[in-house]
N, CA and C atoms of all chains as a GROMACS GRO file, in nm:
protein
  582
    1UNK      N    1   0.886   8.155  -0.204
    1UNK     CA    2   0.993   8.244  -0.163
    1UNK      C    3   1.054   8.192  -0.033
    2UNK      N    4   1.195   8.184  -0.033
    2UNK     CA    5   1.236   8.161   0.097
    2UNK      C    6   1.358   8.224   0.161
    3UNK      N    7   1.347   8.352   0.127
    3UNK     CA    8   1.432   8.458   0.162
    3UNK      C    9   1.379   8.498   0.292
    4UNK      N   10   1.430   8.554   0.401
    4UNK     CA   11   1.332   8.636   0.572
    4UNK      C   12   1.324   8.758   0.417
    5UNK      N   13   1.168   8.777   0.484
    5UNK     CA   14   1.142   8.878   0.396
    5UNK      C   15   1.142   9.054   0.528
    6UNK      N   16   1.232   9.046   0.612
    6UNK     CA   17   1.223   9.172   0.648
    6UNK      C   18   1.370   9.208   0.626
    7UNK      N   19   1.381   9.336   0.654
    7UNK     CA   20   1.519   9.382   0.611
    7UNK      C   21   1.608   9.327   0.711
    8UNK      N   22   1.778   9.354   0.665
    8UNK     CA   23   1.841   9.308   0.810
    8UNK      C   24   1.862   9.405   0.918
    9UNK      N   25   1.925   9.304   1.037
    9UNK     CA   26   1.902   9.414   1.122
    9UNK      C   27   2.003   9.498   1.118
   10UNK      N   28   1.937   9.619   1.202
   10UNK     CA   29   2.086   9.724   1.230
   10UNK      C   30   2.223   9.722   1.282
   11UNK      N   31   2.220   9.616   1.337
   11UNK     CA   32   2.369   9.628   1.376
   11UNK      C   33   2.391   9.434   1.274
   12UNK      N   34   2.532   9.403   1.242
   12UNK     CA   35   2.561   9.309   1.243
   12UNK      C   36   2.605   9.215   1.274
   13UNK      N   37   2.689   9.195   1.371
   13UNK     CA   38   2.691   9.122   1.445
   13UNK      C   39   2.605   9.096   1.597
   14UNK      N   40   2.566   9.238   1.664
   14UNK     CA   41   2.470   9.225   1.768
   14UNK      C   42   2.553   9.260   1.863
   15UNK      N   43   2.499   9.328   2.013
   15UNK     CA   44   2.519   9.321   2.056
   15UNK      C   45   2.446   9.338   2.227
   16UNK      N   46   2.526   9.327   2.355
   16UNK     CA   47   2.420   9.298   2.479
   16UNK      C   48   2.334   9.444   2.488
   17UNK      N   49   2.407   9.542   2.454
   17UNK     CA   50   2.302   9.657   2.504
   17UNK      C   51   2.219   9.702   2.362
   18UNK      N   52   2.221   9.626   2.235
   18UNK     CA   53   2.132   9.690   2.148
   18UNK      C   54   2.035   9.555   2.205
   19UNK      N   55   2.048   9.427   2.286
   19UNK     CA   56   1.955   9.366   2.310
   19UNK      C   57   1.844   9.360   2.426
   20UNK      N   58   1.927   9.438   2.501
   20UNK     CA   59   1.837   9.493   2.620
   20UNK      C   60   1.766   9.635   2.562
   21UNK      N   61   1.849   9.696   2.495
   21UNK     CA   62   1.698   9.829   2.455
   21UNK      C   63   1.646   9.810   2.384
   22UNK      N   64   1.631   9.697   2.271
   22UNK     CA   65   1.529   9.641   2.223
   22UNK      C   66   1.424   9.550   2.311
   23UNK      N   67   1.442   9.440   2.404
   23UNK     CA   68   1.367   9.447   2.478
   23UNK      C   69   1.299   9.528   2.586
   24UNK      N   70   1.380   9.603   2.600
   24UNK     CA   71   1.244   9.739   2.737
   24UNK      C   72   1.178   9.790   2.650
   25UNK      N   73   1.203   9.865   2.527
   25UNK     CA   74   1.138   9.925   2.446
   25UNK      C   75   1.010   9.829   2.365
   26UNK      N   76   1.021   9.684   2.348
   26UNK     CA   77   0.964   9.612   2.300
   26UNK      C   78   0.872   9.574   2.442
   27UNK      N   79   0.895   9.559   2.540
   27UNK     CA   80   0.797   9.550   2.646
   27UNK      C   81   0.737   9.660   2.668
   28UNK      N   82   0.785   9.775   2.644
   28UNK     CA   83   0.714   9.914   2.707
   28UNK      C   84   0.596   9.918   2.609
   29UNK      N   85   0.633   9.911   2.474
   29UNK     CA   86   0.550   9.938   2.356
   29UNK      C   87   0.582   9.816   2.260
   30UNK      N   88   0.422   9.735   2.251
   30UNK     CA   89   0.390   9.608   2.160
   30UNK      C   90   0.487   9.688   2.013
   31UNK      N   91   0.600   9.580   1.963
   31UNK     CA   92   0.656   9.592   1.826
   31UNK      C   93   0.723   9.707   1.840
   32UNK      N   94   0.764   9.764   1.940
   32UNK     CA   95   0.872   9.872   1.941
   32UNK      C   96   1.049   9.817   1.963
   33UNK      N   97   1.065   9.746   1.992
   33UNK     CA   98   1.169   9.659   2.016
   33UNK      C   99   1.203   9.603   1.830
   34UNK      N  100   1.128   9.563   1.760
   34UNK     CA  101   1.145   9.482   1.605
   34UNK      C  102   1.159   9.656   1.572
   35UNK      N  103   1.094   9.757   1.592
   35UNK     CA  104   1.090   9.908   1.516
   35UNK      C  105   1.244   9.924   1.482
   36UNK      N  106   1.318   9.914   1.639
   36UNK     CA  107   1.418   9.962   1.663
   36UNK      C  108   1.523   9.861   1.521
   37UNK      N  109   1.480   9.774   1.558
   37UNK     CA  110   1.561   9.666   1.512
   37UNK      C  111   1.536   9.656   1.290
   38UNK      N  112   1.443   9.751   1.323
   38UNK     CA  113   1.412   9.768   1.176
   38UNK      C  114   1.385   9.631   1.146
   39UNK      N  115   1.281   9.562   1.178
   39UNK     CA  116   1.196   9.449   1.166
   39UNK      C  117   1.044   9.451   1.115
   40UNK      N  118   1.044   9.550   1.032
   40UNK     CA  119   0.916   9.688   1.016
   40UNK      C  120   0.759   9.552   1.045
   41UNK      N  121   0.770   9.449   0.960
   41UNK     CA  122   0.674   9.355   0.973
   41UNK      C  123   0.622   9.322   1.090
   42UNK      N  124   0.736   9.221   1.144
   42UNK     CA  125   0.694   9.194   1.257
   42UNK      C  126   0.631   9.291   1.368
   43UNK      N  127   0.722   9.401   1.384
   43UNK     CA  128   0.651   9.521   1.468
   43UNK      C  129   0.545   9.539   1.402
   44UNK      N  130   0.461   9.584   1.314
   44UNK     CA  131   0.339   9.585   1.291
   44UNK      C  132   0.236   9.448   1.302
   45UNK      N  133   0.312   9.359   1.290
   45UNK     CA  134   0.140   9.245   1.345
   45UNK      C  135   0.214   9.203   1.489
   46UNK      N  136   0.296   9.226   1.538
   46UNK     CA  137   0.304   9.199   1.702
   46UNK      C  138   0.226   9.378   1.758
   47UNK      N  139   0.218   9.498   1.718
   47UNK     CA  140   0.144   9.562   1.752
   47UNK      C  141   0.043   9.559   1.750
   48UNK      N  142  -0.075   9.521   1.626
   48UNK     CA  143  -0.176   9.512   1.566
   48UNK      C  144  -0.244   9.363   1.675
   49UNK      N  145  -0.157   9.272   1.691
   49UNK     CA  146  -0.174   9.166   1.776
   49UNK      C  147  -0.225   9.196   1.913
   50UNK      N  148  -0.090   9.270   1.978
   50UNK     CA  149  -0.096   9.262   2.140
   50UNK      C  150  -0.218   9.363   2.155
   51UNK      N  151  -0.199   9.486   2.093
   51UNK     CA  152  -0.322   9.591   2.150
   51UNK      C  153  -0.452   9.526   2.128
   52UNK      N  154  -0.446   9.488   2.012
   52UNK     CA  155  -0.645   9.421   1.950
   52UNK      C  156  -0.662   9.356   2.070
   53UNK      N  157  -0.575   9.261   2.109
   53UNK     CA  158  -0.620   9.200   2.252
   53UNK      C  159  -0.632   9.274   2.362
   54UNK      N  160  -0.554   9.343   2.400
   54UNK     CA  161  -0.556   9.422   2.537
   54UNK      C  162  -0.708   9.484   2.504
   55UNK      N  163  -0.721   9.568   2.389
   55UNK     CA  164  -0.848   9.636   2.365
   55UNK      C  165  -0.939   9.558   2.396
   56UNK      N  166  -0.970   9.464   2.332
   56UNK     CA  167  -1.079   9.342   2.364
   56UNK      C  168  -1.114   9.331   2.493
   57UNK      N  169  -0.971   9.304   2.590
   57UNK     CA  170  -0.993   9.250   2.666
   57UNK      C  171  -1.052   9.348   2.787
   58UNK      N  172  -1.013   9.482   2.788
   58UNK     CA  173  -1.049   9.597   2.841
   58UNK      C  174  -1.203   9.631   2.766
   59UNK      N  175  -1.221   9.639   2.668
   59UNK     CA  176  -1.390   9.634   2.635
   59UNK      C  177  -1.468   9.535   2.676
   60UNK      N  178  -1.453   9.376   2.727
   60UNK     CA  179  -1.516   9.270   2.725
   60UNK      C  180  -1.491   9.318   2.928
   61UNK      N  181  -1.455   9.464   2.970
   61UNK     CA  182  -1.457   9.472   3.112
   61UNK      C  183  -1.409   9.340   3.193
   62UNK      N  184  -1.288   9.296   3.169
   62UNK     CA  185  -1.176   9.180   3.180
   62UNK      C  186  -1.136   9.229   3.317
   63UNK      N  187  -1.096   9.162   3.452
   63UNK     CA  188  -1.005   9.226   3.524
   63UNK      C  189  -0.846   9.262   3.517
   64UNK      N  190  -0.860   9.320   3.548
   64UNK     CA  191  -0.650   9.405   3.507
   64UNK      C  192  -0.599   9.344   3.648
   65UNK      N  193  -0.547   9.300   3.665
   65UNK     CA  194  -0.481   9.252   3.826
   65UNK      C  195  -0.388   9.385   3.904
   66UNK      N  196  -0.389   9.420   3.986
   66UNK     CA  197  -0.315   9.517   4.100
   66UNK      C  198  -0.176   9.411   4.151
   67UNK      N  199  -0.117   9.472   4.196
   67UNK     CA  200   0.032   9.428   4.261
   67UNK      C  201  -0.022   9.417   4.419
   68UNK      N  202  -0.083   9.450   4.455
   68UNK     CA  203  -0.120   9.456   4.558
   68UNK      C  204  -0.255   9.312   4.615
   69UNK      N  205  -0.170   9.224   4.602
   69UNK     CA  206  -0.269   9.100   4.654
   69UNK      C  207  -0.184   8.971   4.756
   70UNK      N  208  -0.305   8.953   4.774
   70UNK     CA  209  -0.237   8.816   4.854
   70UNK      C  210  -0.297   8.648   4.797
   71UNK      N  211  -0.367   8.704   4.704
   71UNK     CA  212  -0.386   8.582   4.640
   71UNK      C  213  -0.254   8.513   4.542
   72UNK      N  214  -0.174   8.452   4.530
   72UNK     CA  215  -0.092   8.372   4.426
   72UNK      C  216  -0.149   8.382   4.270
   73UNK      N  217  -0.272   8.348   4.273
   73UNK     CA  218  -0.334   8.351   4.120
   73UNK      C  219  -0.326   8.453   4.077
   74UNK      N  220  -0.409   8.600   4.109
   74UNK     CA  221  -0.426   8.740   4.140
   74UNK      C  222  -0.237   8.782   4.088
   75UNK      N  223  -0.140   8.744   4.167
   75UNK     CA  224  -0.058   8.768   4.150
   75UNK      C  225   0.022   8.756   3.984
   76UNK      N  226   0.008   8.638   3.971
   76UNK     CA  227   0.065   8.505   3.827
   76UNK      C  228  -0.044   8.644   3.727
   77UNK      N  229  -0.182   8.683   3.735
   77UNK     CA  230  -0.248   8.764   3.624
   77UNK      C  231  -0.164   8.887   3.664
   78UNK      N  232  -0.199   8.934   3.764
   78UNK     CA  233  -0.027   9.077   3.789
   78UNK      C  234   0.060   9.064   3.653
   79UNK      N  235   0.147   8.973   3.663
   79UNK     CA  236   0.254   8.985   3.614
   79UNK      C  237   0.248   8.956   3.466
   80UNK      N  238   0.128   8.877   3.439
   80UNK     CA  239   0.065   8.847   3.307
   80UNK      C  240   0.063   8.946   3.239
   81UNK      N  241  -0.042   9.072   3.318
   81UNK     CA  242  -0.076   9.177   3.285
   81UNK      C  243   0.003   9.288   3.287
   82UNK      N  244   0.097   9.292   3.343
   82UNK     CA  245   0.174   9.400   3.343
   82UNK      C  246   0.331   9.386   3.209
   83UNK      N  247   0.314   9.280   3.208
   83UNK     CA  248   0.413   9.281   3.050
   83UNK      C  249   0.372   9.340   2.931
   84UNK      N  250   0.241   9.355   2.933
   84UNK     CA  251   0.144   9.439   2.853
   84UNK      C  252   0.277   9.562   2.813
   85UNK      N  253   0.315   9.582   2.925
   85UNK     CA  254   0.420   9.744   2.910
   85UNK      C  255   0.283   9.851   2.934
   86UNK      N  256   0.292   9.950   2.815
   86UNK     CA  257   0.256  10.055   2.880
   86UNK      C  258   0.084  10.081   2.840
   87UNK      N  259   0.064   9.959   2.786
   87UNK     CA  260  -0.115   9.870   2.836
   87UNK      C  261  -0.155   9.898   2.963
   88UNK      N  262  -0.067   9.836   3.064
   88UNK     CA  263  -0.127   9.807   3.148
   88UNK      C  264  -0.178   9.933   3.255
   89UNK      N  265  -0.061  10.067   3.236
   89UNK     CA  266  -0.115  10.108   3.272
   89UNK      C  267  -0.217  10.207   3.248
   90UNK      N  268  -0.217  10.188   3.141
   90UNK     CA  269  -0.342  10.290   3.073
   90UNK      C  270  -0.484  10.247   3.110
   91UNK      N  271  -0.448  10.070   3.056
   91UNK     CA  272  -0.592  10.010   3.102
   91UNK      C  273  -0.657  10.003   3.260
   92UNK      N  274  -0.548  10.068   3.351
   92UNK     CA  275  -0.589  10.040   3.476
   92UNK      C  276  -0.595  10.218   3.512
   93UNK      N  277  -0.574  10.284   3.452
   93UNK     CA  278  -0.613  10.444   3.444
   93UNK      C  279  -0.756  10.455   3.397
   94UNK      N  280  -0.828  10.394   3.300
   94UNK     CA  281  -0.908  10.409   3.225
   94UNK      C  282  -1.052  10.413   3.340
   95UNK      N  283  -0.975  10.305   3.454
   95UNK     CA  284  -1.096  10.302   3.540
   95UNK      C  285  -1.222  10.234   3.543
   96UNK      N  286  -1.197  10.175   3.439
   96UNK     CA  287  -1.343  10.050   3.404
   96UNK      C  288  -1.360   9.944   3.484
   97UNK      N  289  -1.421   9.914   3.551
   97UNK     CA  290  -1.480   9.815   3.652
   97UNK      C  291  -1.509   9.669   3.567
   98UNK      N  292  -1.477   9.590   3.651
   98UNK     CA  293  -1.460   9.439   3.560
   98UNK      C  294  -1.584   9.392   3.591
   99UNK      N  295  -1.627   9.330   3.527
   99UNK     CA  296  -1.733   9.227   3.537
   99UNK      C  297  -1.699   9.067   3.535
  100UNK      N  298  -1.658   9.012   3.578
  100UNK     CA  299  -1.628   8.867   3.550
  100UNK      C  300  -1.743   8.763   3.583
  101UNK      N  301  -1.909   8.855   3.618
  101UNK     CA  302  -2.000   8.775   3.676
  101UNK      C  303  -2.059   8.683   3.519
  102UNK      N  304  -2.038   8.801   3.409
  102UNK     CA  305  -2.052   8.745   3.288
  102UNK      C  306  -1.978   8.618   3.240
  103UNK      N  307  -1.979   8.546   3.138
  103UNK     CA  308  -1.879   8.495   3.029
  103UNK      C  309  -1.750   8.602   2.984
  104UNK      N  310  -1.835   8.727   2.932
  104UNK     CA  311  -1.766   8.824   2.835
  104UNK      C  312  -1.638   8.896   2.949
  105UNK      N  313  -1.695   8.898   3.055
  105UNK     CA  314  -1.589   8.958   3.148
  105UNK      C  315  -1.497   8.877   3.169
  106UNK      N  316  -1.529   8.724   3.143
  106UNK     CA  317  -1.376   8.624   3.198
  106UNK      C  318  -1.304   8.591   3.101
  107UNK      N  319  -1.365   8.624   2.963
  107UNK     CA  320  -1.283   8.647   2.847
  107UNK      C  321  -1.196   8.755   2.867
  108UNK      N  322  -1.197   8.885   2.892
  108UNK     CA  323  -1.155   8.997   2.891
  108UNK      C  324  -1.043   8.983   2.977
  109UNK      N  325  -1.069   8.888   3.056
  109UNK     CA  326  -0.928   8.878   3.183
  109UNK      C  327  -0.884   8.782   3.103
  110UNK      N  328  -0.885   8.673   3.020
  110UNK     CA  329  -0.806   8.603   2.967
  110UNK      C  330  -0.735   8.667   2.828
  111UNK      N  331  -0.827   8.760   2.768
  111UNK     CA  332  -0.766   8.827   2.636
  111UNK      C  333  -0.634   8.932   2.680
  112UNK      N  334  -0.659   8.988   2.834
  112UNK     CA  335  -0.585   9.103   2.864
  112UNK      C  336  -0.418   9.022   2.924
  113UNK      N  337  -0.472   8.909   2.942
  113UNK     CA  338  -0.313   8.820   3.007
  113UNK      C  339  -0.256   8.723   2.874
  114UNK      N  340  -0.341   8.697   2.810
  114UNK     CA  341  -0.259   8.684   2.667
  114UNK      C  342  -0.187   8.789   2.598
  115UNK      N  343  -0.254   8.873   2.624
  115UNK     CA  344  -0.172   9.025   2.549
  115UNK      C  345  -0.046   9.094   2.585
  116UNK      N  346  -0.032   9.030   2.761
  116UNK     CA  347   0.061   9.048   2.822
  116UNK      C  348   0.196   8.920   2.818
  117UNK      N  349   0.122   8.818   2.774
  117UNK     CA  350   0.220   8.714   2.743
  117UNK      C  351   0.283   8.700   2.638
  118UNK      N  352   0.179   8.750   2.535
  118UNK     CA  353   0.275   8.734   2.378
  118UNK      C  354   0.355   8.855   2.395
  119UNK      N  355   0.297   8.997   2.424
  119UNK     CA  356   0.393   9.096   2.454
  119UNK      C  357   0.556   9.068   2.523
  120UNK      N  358   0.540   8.996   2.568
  120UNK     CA  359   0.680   8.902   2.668
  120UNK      C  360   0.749   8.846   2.576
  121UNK      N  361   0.643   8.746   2.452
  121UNK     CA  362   0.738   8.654   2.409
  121UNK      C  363   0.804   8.748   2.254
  122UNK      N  364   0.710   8.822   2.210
  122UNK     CA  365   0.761   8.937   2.180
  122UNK      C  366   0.933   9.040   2.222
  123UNK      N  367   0.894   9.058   2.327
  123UNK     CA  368   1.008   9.140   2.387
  123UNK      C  369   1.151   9.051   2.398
  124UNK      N  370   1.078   8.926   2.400
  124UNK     CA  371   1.210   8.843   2.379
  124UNK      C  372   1.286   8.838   2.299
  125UNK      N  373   1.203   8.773   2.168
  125UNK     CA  374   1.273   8.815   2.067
  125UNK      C  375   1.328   8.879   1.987
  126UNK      N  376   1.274   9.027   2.059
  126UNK     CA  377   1.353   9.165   2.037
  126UNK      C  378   1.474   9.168   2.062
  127UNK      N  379   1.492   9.105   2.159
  127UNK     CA  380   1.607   9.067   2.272
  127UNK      C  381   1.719   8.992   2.188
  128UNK      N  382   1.700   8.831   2.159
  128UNK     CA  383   1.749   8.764   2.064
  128UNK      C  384   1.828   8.826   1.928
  129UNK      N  385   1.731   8.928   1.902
  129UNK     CA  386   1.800   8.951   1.746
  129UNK      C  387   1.865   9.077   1.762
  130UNK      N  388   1.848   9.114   1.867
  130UNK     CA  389   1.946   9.257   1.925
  130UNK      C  390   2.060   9.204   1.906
  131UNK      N  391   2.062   9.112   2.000
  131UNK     CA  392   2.205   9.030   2.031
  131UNK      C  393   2.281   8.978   1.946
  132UNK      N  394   2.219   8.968   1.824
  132UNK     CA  395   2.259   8.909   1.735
  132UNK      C  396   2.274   8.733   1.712
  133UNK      N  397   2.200   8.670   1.800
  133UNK     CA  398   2.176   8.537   1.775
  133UNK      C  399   2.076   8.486   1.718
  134UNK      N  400   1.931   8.555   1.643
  134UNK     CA  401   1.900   8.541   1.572
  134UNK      C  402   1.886   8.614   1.460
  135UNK      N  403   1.827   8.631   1.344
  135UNK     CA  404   1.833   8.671   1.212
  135UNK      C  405   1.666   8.772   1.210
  136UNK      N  406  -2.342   9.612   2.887
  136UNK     CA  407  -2.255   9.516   2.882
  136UNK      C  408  -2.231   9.451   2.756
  137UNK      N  409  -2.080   9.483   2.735
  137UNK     CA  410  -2.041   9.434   2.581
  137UNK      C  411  -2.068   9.296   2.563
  138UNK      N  412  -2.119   9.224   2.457
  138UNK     CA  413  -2.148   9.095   2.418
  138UNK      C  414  -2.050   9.025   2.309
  139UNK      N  415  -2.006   8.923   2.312
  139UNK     CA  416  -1.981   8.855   2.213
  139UNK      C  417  -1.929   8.713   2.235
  140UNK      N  418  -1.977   8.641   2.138
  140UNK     CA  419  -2.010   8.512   2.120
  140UNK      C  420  -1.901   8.425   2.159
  141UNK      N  421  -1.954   8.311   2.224
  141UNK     CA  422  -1.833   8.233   2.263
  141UNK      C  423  -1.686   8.209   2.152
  142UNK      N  424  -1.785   8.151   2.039
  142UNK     CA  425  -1.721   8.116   1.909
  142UNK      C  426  -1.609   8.244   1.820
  143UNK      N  427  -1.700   8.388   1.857
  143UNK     CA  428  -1.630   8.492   1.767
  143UNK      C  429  -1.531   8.537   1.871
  144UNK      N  430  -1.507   8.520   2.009
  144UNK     CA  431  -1.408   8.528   2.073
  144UNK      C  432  -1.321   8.454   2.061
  145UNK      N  433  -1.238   8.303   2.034
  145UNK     CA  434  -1.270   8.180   2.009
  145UNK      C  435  -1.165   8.207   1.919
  146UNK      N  436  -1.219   8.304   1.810
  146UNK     CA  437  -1.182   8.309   1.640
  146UNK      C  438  -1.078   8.376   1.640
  147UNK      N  439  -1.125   8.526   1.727
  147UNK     CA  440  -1.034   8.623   1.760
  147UNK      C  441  -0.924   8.569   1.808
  148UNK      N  442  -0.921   8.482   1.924
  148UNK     CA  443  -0.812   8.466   2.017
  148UNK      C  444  -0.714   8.375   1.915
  149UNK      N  445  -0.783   8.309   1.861
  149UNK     CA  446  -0.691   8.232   1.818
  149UNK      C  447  -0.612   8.328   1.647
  150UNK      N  448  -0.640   8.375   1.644
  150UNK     CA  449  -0.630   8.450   1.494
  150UNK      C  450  -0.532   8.538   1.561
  151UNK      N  451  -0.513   8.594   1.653
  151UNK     CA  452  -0.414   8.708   1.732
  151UNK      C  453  -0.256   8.622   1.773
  152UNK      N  454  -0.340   8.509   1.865
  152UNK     CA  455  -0.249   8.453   1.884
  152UNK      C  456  -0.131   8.341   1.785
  153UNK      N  457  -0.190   8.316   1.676
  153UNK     CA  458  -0.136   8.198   1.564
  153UNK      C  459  -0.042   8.337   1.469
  154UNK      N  460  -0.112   8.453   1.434
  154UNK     CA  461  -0.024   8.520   1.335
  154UNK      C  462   0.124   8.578   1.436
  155UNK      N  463   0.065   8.599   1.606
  155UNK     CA  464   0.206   8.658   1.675
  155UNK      C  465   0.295   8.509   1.658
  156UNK      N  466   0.254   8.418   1.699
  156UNK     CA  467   0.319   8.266   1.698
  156UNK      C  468   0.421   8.222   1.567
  157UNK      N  469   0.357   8.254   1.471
  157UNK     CA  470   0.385   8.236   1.320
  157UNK      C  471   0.539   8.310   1.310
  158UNK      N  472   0.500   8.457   1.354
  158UNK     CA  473   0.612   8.612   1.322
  158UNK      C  474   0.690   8.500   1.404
  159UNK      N  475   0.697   8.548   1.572
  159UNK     CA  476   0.807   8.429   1.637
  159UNK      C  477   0.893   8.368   1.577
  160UNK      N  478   0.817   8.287   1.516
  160UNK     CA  479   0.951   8.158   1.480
  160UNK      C  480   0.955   8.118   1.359
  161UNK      N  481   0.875   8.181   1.246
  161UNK     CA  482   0.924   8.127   1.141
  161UNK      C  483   1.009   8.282   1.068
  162UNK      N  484   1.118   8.265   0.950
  162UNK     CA  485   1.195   8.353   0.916
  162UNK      C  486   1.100   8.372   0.784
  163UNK      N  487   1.011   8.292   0.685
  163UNK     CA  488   0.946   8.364   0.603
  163UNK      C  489   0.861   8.361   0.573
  164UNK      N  490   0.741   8.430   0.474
  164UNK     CA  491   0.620   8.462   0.461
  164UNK      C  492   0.556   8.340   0.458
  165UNK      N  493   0.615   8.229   0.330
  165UNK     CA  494   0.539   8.122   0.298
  165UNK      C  495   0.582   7.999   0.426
  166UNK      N  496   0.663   8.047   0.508
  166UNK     CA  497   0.580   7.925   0.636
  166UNK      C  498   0.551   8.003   0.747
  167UNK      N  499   0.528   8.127   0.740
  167UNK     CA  500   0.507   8.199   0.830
  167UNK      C  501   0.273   8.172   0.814
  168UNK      N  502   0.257   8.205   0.662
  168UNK     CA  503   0.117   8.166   0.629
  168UNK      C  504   0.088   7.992   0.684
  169UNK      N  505   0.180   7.912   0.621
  169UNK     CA  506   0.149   7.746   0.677
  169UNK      C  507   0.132   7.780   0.814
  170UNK      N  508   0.222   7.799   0.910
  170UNK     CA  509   0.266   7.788   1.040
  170UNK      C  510   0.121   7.846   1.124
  171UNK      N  511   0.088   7.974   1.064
  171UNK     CA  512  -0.038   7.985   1.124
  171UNK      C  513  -0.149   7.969   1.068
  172UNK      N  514  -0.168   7.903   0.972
  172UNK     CA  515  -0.340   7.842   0.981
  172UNK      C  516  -0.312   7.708   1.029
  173UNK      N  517  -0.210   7.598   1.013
  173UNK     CA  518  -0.222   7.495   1.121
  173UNK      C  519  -0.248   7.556   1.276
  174UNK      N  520  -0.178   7.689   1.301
  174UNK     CA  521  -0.173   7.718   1.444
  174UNK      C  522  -0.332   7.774   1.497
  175UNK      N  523  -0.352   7.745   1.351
  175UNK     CA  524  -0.531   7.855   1.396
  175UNK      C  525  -0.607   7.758   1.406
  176UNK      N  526  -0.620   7.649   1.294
  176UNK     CA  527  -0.677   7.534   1.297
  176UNK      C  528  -0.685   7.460   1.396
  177UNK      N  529  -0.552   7.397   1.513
  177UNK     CA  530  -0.545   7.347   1.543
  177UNK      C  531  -0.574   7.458   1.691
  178UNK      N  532  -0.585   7.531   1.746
  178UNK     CA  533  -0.701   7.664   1.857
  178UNK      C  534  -0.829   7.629   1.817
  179UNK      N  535  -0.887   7.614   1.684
  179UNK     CA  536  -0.983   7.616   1.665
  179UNK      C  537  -1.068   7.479   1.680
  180UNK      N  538  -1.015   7.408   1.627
  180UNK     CA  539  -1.026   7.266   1.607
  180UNK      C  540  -0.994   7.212   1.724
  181UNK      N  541  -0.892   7.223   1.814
  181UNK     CA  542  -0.901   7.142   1.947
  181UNK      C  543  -1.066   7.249   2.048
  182UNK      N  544  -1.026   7.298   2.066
  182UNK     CA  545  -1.147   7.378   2.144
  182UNK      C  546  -1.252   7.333   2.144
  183UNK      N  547  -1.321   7.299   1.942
  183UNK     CA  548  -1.450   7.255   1.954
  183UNK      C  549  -1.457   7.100   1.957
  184UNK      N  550  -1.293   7.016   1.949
  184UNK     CA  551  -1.337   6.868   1.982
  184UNK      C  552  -1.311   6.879   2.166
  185UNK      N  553  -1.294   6.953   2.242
  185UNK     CA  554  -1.271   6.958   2.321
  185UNK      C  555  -1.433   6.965   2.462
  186UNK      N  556  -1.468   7.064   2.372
  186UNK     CA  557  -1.634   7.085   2.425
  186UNK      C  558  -1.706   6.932   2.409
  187UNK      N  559  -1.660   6.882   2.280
  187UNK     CA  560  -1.745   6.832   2.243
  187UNK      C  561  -1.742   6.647   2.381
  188UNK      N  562  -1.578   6.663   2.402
  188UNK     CA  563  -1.555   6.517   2.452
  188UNK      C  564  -1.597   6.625   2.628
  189UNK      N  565  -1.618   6.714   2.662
  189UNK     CA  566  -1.677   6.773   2.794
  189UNK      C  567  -1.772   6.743   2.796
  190UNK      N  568  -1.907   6.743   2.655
  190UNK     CA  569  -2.034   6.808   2.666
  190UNK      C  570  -2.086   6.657   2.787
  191UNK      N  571  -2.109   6.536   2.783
  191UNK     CA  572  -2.185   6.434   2.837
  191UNK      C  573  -2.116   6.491   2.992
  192UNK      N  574  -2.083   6.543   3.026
  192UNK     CA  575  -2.027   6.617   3.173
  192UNK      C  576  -2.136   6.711   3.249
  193UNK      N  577  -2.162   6.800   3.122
  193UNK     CA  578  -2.274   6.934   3.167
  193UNK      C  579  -2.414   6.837   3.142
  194UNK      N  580  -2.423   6.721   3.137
  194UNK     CA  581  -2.556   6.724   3.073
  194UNK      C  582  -2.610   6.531   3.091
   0.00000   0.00000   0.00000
């Protein structure tokens, strides 16, 4: 088969503000941005994707990074982590104390900044097909 | 303290990350499936030739 097997999108030609509220909405909430866009697929394994990780990475007691540092690295996981959207702040409500003395804890900080990165590259392409430059 | 294996983390990460990779950029199912088991294979497969050209390092 070599048809895009999701439906098309809602608008047809695209435009700048159906591509910016598909991306905030797609950053706020993993696959909410493709929802909008009636991309039903993709929003379900970019959801099913970003959370399994964030979850992981918040069970494997991962550190969540604060805005509040003076380290550069500390910072770069900040911003990792906070594309998560509205991950991040739940996972840093939740109140769980990191362990990174483990293995399992430095996984958890790497599963929780992947989750925040594909979430990004995600929101992008929410962005893209808002606009109508991609399909 | 939650446990899990270097390898079944490993599996996970790469299995999360190859099917979001796949959606990305390919437009349909049948290279969207190619696109990510090379993308899984090749997470999976570099990692453990990767340890493997480290291991005379630890040891």
């Amino acid at each position: 088969m070599t048809r895009p097997v999701d439906s098309p999108p809602r608008t047809t030609r695209g435009s700048a503000s159906w591509g910016i509220a598909a991306f905030l909405a797609g950053w706020l909430v993993p696959g909410l941005g493709h929802a909008l866009l009636r991309r039903w697929t993709r929003a379900a394994v970019f959801f099913i994707s970003v959370v399994s990780l964030a979850a992981v990475g918040v069970w494997l007691r991962g550190a969540i990074f604060g805005r509040h540092t003076a380290d550069p690295f500390e910072w770069l996981g900040f911003l990792a982590d906070a594309s998560a959207g509205v991950l991040y702040p739940v996972a840093r409500s939740l109140g769980i104390a990191s362990d990174v003395s483990h293995a399992a804890g430095d996984y958890g900080t790497r599963f929780f900044a992947a989750a925040g990165t594909l979430n990004l590259l995600c929101a992008l392409d929410a962005y893209t097909i808002g606009t109508g430059r991609k399909k | 303290m939650p446990h899990i294996s270097h390898f079944a983390a490993m599996l996970f990460f790469a299995a999360a990350a190859s099917a979001t990779l796949a959606f990305l950029s390919r437009p349909t199912n049948r290279e969207r499936c190619i696109y990510a088991l090379k993308a899984f294979v090749m997470f999976v497969g570099g990692a453990i030739l990767l340890g493997w050209l480290l291991y005379p390092i630890s040891h």
